[in-house]
C-alpha positions as CSV (number, residue, x, y, z in Angstrom):
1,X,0.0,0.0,0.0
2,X,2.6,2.8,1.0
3,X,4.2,1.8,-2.5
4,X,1.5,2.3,-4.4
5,X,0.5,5.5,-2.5
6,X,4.4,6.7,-3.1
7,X,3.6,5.9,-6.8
8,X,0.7,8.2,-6.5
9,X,2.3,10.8,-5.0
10,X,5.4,11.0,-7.4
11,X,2.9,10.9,-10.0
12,X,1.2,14.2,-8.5
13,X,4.6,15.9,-8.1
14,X,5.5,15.6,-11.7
15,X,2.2,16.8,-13.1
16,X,2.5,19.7,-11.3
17,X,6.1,20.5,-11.7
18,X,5.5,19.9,-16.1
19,X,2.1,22.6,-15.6
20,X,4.8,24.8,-13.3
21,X,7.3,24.8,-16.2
22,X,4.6,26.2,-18.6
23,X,3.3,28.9,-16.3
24,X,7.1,29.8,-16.1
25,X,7.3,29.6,-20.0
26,X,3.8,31.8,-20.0
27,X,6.0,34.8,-17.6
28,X,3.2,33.6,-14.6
29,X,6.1,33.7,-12.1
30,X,4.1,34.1,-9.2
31,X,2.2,31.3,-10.2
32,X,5.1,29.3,-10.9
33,X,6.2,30.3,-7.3
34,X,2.9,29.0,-5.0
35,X,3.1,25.5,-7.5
36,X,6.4,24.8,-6.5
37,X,5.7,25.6,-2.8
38,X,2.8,22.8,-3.6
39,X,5.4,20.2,-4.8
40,X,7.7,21.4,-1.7
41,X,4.5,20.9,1.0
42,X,4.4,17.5,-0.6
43,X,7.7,16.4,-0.9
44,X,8.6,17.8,2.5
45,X,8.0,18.2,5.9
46,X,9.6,19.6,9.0
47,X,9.7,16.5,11.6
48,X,9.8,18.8,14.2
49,X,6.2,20.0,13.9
50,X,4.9,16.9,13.5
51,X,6.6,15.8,17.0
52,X,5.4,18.6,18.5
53,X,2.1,18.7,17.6
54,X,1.3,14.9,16.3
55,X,0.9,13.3,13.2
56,X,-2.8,13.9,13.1
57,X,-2.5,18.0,13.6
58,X,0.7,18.0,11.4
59,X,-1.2,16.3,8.5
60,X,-4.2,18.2,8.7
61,X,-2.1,21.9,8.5
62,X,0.0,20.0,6.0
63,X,-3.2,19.0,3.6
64,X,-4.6,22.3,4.0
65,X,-1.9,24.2,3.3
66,X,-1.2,21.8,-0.1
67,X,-5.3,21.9,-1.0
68,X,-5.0,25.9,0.0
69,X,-2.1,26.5,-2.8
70,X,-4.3,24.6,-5.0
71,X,-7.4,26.3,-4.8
72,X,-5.1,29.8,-5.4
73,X,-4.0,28.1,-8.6
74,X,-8.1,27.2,-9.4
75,X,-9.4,30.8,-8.6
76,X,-7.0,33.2,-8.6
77,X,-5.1,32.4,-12.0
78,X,-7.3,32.6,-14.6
79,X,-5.5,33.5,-17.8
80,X,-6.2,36.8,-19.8
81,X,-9.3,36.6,-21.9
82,X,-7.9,35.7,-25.2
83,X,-7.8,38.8,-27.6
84,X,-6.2,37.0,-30.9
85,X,-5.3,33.5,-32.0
86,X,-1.7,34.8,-32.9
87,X,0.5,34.8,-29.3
88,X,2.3,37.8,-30.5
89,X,2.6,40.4,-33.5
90,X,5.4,39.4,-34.6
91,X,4.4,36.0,-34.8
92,X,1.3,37.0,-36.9
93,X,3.8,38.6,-39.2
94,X,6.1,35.8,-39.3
95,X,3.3,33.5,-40.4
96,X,2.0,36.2,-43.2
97,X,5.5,36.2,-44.4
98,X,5.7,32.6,-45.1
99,X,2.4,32.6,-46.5
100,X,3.7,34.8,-49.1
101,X,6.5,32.6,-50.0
102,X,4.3,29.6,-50.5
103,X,1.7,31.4,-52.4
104,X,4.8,31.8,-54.9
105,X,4.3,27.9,-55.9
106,X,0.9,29.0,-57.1
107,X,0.4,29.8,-60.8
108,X,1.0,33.3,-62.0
109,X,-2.7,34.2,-62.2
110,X,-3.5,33.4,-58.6
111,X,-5.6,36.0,-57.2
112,X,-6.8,37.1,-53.7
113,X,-10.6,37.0,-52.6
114,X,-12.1,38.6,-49.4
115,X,-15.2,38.0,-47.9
116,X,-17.0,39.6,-45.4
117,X,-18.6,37.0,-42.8
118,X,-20.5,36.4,-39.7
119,X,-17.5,35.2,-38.0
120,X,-15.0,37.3,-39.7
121,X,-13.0,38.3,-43.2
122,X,-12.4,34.7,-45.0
123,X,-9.7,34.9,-47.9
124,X,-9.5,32.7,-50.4
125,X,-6.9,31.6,-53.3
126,X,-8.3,31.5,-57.0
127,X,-6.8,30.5,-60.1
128,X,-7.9,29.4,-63.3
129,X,-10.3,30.4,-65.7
130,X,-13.9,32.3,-64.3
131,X,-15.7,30.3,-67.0
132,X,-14.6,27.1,-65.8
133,X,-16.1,24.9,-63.3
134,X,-15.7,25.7,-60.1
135,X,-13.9,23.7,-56.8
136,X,-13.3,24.1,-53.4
137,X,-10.5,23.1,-51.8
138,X,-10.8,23.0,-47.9
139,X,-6.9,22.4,-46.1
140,X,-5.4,20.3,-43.5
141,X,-5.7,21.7,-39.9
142,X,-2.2,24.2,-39.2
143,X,-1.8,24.7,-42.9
144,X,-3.4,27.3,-45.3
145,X,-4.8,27.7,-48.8
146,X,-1.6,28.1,-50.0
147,X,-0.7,24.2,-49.6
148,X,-2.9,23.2,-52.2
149,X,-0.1,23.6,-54.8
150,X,1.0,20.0,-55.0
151,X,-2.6,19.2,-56.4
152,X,-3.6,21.9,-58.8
153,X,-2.2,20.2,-61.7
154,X,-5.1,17.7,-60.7
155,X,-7.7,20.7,-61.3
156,X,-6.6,22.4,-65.0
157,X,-9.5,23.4,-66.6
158,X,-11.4,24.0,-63.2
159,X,-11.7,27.4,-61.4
160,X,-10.0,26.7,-58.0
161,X,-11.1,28.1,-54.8
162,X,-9.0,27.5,-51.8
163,X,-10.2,28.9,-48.7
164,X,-8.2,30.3,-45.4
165,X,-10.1,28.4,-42.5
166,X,-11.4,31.0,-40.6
167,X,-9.8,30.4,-36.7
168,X,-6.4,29.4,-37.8
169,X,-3.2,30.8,-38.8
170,X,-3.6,32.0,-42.0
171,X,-5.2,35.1,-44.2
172,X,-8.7,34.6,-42.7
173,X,-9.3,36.9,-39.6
174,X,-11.7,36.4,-37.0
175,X,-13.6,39.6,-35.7
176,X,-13.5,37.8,-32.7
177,X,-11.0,34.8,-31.5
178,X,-14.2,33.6,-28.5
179,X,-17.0,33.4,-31.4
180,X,-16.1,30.9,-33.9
181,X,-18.2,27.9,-35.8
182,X,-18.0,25.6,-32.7
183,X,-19.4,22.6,-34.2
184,X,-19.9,20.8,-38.2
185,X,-23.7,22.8,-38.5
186,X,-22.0,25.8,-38.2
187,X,-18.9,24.9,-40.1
188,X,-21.3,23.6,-43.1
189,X,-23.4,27.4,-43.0
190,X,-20.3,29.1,-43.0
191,X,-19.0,27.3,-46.5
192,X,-22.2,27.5,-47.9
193,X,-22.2,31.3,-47.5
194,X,-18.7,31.2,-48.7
195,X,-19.8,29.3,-51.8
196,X,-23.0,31.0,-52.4
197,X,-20.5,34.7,-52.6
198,X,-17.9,33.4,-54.6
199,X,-21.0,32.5,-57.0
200,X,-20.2,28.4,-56.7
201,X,-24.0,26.8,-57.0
202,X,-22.7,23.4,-56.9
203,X,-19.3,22.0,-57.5
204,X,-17.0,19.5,-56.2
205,X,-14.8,19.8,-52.7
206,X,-12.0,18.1,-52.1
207,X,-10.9,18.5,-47.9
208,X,-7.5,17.8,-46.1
209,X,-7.4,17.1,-42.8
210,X,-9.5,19.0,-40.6
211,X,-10.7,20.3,-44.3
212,X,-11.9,16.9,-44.7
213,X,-14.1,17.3,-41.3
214,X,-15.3,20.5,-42.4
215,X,-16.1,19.0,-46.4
216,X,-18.2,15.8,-44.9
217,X,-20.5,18.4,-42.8
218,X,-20.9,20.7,-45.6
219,X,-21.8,17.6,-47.8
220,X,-24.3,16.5,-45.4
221,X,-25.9,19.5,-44.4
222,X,-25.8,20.9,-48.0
223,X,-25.6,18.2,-50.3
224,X,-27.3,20.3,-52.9
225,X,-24.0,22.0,-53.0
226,X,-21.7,19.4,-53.4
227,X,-20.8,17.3,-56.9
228,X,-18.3,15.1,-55.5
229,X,-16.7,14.6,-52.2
230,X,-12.7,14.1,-52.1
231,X,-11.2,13.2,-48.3
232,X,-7.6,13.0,-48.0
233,X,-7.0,11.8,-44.8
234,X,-9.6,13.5,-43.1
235,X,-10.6,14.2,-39.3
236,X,-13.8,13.5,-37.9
237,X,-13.7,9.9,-39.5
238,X,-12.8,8.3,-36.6
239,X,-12.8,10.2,-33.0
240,X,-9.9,12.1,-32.6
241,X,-7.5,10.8,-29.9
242,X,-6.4,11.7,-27.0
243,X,-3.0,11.4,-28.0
244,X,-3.3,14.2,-30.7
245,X,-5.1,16.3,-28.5
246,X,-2.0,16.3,-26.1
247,X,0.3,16.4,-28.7
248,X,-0.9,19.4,-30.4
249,X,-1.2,21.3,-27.1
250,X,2.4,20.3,-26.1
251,X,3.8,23.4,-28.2
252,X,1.8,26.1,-27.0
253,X,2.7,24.5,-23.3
254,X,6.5,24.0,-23.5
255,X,7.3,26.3,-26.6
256,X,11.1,24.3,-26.7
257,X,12.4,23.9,-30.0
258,X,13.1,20.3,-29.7
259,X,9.4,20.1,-28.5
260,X,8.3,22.1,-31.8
261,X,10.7,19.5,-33.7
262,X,8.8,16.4,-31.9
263,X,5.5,17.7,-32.8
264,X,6.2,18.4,-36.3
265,X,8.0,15.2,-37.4
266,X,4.8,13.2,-35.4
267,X,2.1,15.4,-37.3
268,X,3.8,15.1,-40.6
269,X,5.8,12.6,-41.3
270,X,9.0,12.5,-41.9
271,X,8.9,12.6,-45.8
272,X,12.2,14.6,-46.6
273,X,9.8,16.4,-49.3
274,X,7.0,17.4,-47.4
275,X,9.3,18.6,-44.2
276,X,11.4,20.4,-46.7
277,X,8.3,22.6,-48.3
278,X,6.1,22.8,-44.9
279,X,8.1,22.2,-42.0
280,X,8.8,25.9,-41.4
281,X,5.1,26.7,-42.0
282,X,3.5,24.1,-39.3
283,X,6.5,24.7,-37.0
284,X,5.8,28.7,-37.5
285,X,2.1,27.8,-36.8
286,X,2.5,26.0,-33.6
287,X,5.0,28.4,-31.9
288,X,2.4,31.5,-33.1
289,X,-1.1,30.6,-32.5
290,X,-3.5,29.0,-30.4
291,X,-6.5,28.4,-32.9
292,X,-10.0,29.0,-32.5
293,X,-11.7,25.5,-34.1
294,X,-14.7,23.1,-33.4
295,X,-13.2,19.8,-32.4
296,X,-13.8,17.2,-35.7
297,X,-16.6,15.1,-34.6
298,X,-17.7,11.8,-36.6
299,X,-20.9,12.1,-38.1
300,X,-23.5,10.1,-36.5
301,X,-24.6,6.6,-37.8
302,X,-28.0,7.9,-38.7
303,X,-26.2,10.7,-40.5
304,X,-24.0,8.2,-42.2
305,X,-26.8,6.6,-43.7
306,X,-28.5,9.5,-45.4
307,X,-25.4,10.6,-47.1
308,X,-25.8,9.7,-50.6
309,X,-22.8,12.3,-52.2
310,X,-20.2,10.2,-53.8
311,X,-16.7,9.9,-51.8
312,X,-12.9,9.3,-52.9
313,X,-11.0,8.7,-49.5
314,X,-7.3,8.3,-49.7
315,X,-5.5,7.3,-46.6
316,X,-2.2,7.3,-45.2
317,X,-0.5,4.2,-43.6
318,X,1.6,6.2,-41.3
319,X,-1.2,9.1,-40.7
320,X,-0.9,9.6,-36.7
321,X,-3.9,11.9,-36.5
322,X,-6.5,9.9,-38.7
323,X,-5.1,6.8,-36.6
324,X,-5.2,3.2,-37.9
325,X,-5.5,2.9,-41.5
326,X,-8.3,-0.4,-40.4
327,X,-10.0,1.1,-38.2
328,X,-10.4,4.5,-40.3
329,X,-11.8,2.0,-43.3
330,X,-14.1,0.4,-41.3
331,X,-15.5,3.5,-40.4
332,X,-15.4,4.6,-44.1
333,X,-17.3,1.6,-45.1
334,X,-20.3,2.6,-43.6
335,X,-20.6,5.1,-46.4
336,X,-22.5,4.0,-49.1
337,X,-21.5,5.3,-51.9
338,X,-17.5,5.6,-51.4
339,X,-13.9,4.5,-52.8
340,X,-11.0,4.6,-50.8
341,X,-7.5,4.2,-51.6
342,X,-4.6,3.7,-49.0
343,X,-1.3,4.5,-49.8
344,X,2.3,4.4,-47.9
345,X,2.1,8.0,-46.5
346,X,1.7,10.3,-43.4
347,X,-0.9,12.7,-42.5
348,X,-0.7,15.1,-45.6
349,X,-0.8,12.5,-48.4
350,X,-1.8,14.9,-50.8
351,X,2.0,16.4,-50.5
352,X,3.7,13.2,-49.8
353,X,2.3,10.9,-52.4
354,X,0.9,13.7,-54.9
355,X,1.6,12.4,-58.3
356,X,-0.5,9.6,-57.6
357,X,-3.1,11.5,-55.1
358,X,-3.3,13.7,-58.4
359,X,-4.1,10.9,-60.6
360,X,-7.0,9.2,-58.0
361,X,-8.8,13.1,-57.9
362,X,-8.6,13.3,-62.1
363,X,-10.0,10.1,-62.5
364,X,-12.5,10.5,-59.5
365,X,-13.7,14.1,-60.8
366,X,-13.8,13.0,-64.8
């Protein structure tokens, strides 16, 4: 018992000394201080005073003390309302700048939309012909319009719309970072507003990532919209874990470079190509912003049966957020109208395994 209860308690002590080291990182020094006088109270205590006054009235000012600190922590530390999803200016900047640059892979007639929404300005990459059909392109969670550029040769003779997720870093601003599309519903009547002023009736979408969450919604909720559904390794097919969730936190907790490094590699891959043209992007993103997103929540099964819109799915082997290529297939199966191709890649297989991602969307689309 007093092994276990040791376990316990070394256990308690390190949890609070990792949350101390990120109040320290977040300049909270005073709350940094009262932790660490936590993990001392429990680590430590005179013998004296408990000779003197006896174990029973030594442990009771000893718990109170601990479950005092603790409640100062609770009450009495409650971060800043959040004014921004960018930590700093200069990080906002930062990320602009190597927006730019990527938007340089894009082809010369590329062009900047802005539109005025509920939530905030949404900007949007075009290229391509106005009299063309149109597509949407929705991208991966921590990315941007701009890394659509692997797959536009996959789209000539379409008019491309890639749009800035609103809530992340990227172009789109949000007029306010607390009021946000908190759930699929909302996500779905936000990109059907989108589509409806960029003059798109109905066309296909093709989703990344948490693009892919937000491209199933807007298929269900608005299937009039919708031609064709393409999902590369998208969220909100199976749950998302609680491994990603810590994962993705860890950077805005311990902002470490080696941490940002960890993160990255696990979240991408570690395709020499794809680190090579987006490392510095998603690295950028997760030392600069702390995002303003609904979680990517499956679809129901009653949901799943009334969506008729026809689905290519491509998966990736080694895709740590999507999970177990199986058990994302099985999911996937319950759709009834859907193709899916798995292929040897990491979360963005659109980047990684373009060339044949590209050939799967023409073939899908003609």
């Amino acid at each position: 018992m007093k092994t276990v209860i040791s376990i316990i308690k070394w256990i308690l002590i390190l949890a609070i000394f990792l949350f101390s080291v990120a109040t320290l990182m977040g300049g909270s020094y005073f709350q940094t201080a009262t932790l660490w006088i936590m993990i001392a109270a429990i680590v430590w205590w005179p013998y004296k005073l408990t000779e003197d006054l006896g174990f029973r009235a030594s442990f009771m000012i000893r718990s109170a003390i601990i479950i005092l600190l603790f409640l100062t922590n609770i009450f009495f530390f409650k971060p800043d309302p959040k004014e921004s999803i960018y930590l700093s200016e200069l990080g906002k900047q930062k990320v602009y700048s190597i927006y730019d640059q990527k938007v340089k892979d894009w082809p010369d007639d590329v062009q900047d939309i802005w539109l005025n929404t509920e939530y905030g300005k949404v900007h949007v990459l075009a290229t391509g012909d106005t009299s063309s059909p149109p597509v949407l392109l929705f991208h991966a969670a921590s990315m941007g319009a701009h890394s659509w550029a692997e797959n536009l040769d996959a789209l000539k003779g379409y008019r491309v719309y890639a749009i800035d997720n609103i809530g992340e870093g990227n172009k789109s601003e949000l007029k306010d970072p607390l009021i946000f599309p908190e759930n699929g519903q909302d996500l779905a009547e936000l990109y059907k507003n989108i589509s409806d002023m960029l003059g798109v009736n109905k066309s296909p979408v093709i989703g990344a990532s948490n693009g892919g969450f937000i491209a199933l919604n807007y298929a269900y909720y608005h299937p009039e919209k919708v031609d064709k559904l393409v999902l590369l390794g998208p969220m909100g097919l199976t749950p998302l874990s609680s491994t990603s969730i810590m994962m993705m936190s860890l950077p805005v907790m311990y902002p470490f470079p080696f941490i940002n490094d960890y993160v990255t590699s696990w979240a991408i891959g570690d395709d020499f190509y794809v680190n090579e043209k987006y490392g510095d992007w998603f690295e950028c993103i997760l030392q600069s912003t702390i995002p303003s997103l609904a979680g990517p929540v499956p679809l129901t099964q009653k949901q799943i049966e009334n969506f008729k819109t026809p689905v290519l799915l491509i998966l990736g082997t080694k895709d740590a957020l999507v999970g177990e290529v199986k058990i994302a297939e099985t999911a996937a199966n319950n759709y009834s109208n859907i193709k899916i191709v798995v292929l040897d890649s990491g979360h963005l297989v659109g980047v990684e395994e373009k060339d044949t991602v590209n050939k799967e969307i023409r073939k899908f689309l003609k």
